[in-house]
N, C-alpha and C positions, 0 to 999 in steps of 0.2 A: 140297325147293324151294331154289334156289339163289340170291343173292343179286340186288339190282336190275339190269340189264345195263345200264339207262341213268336216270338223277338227272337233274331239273329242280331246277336251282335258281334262286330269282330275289329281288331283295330291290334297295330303295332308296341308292341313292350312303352311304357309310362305314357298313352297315351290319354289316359284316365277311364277307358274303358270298364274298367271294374268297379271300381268308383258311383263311375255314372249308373250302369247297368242294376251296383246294388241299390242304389238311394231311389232309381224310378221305380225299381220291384218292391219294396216298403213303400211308397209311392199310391203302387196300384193296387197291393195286396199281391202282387207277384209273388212266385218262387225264384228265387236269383241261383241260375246254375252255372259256375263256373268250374269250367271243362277242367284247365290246369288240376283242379282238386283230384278229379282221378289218376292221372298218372301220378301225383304225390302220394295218392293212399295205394296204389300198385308198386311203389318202388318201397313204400314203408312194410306192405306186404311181405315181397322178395325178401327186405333185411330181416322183419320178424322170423322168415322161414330159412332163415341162411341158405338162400338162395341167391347164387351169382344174376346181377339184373343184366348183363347180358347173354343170361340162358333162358333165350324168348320160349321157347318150348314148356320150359318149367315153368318161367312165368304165366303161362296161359293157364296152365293146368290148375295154379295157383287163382288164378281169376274165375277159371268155370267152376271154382268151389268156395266162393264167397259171392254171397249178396251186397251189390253195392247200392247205397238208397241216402238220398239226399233228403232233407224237412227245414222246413222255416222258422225253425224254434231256435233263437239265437242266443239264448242265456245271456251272460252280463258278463263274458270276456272281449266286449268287441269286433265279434266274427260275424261274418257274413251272410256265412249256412252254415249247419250242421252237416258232417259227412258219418254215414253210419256203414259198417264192415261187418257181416252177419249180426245186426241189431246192437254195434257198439261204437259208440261214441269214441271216435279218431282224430276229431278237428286239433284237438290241443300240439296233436304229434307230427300232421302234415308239415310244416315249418320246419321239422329238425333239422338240422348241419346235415346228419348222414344223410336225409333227403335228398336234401338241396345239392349234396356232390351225386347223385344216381341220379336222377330224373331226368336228366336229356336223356341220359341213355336208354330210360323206359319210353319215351314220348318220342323220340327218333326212330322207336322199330314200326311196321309198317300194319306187322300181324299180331302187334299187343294192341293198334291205334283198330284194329279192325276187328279184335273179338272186344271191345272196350264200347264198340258203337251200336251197339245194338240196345246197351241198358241206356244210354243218353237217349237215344229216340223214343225208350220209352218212358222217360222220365218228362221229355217233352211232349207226349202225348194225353199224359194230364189235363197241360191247359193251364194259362196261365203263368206262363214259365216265362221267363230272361235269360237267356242263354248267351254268352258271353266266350270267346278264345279266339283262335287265329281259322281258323276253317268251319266254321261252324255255318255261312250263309251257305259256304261252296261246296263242304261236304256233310258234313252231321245232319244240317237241317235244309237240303236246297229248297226244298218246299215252305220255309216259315213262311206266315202271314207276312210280316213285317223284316226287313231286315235293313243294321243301321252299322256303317263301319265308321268308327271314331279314329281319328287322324289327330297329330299336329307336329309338327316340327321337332326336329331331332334336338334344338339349340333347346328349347321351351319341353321336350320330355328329357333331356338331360340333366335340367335346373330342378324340374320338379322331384326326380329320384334321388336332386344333390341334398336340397331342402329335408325331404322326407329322411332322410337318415343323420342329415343333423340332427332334426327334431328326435329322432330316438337314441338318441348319443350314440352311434354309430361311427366310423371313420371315414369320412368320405373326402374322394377327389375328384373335381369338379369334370377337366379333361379327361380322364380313367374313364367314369360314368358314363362321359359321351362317346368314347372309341368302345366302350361294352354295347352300348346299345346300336350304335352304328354295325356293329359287328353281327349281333343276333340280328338286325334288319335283314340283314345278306343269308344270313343262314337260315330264317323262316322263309324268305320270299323264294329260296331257288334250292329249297330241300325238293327231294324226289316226294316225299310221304307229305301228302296234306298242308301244302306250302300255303301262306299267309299270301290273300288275296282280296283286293277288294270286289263282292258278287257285282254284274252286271245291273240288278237290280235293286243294289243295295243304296240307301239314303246315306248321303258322305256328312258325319260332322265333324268341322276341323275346332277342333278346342285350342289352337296355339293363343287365341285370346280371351281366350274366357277362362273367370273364374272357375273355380267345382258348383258353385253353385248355379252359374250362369249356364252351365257343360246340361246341368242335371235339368234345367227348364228346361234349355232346347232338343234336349233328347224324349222328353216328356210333350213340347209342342209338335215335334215331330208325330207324335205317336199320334197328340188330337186330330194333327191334318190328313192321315190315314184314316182316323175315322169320319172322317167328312168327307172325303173322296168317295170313299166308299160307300156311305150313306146315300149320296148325292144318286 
């Protein structure tokens, strides 16, 4: 028996989900897909095309005229994946400010989230893949091989997002941090469009004590015990 061809993963804002998900996919020789990057390069889309992002309509039309296509070629800025937008290199621009104020509003519509799913399954159909967001065991991939929801505590993904933006000389506040993410909790788990759930079937790991490194074994021993289950 050979190992998973495709991982669900999914788990709540700083739960190190991504993290984990990238380090096992260089790990295994994965493709590491995370979901978020599409609606970042759809709302960067919209502003390239001065288009209002909540004119879903146009935005779609905008989507059924671009090729979106992820690769594992991660150059030497630190990034994860490469995101490609008719054969051009976007990664650097996902992150912008303007983004980052549009993107709930592109990842909140129902029928941007539904013509967007068709290039992810077949991204995951490759083989090979890490697949990584908030719906992804429950909707994108209910069928993965494997699927893993990474959890921990609100106080311990609070700290960690406090941490991480000190380290980038960032301005952070410790209680702010925790009442933002408690807040998006509420708002992924009991949205109408592809709410944040953990699959029935899915393997739970709670990372509230573990290191990243400790996060990234166990999500990696996870994967060997699937494959001995299934061997067996």
């Amino acid at each position: 028996m050979s190992l998973p061809s495709t991982i669900a993963i999914d788990g709540p804002a700083g739960s190190g989900k991504s993290s984990v998900s990238f380090a096992v996919a260089q790990r295994l020789g994965y493709l590491f897909i995370d979901t978020g990057a599409f609606y970042r390069a759809i709302t960067l889309l919209a502003l390239d095309n001065d288009t209002d992002p909540t004119n879903s309509a146009r935005v779609i039309e905008l989507i059924r005229a671009t090729h979106f296509d992820m690769t594992p070629e991660l150059g030497n800025d630190g990034r994860q994946f490469t995101f490609l937008a008719n054969g051009i290199d976007i990664t650097p621009r996902l992150h912008h400010p303007e983004v980052d104020k549009y993107v709930s509003i592109i990842a909140a519509s129902g029928d941007i989230r539904a013509v967007i799913l068709n290039t992810q399954r077949n991204l995951a159909k490759r083989g090979k893949v890490i697949m990584a967001g908030r719906d992804i065991g429950s909707v994108v991939l209910p069928d993965a091989d494997l699927k893993i929801y990474i959890d921990a505590s609100l106080e311990k993904r609070a700290e960690r997002r406090y941490k991480q933006r000190l380290a980038e000389n960032e301005p952070a506040d410790l209680d702010s941090i925790r009442d933002g993410l408690a807040n998006r909790d509420q708002i992924d788990s009991t949205r109408e469009v592809a709410p944040l759930r953990k699959p029935d079937d899915a393997i739970t790991l709670d990372t509230t004590d573990l290191t990243l490194e400790e996060a990234i074994d166990a999500a990696y021993n996870i994967i060997l015990t699937w494959l001995d289950n299934t061997s067996g």
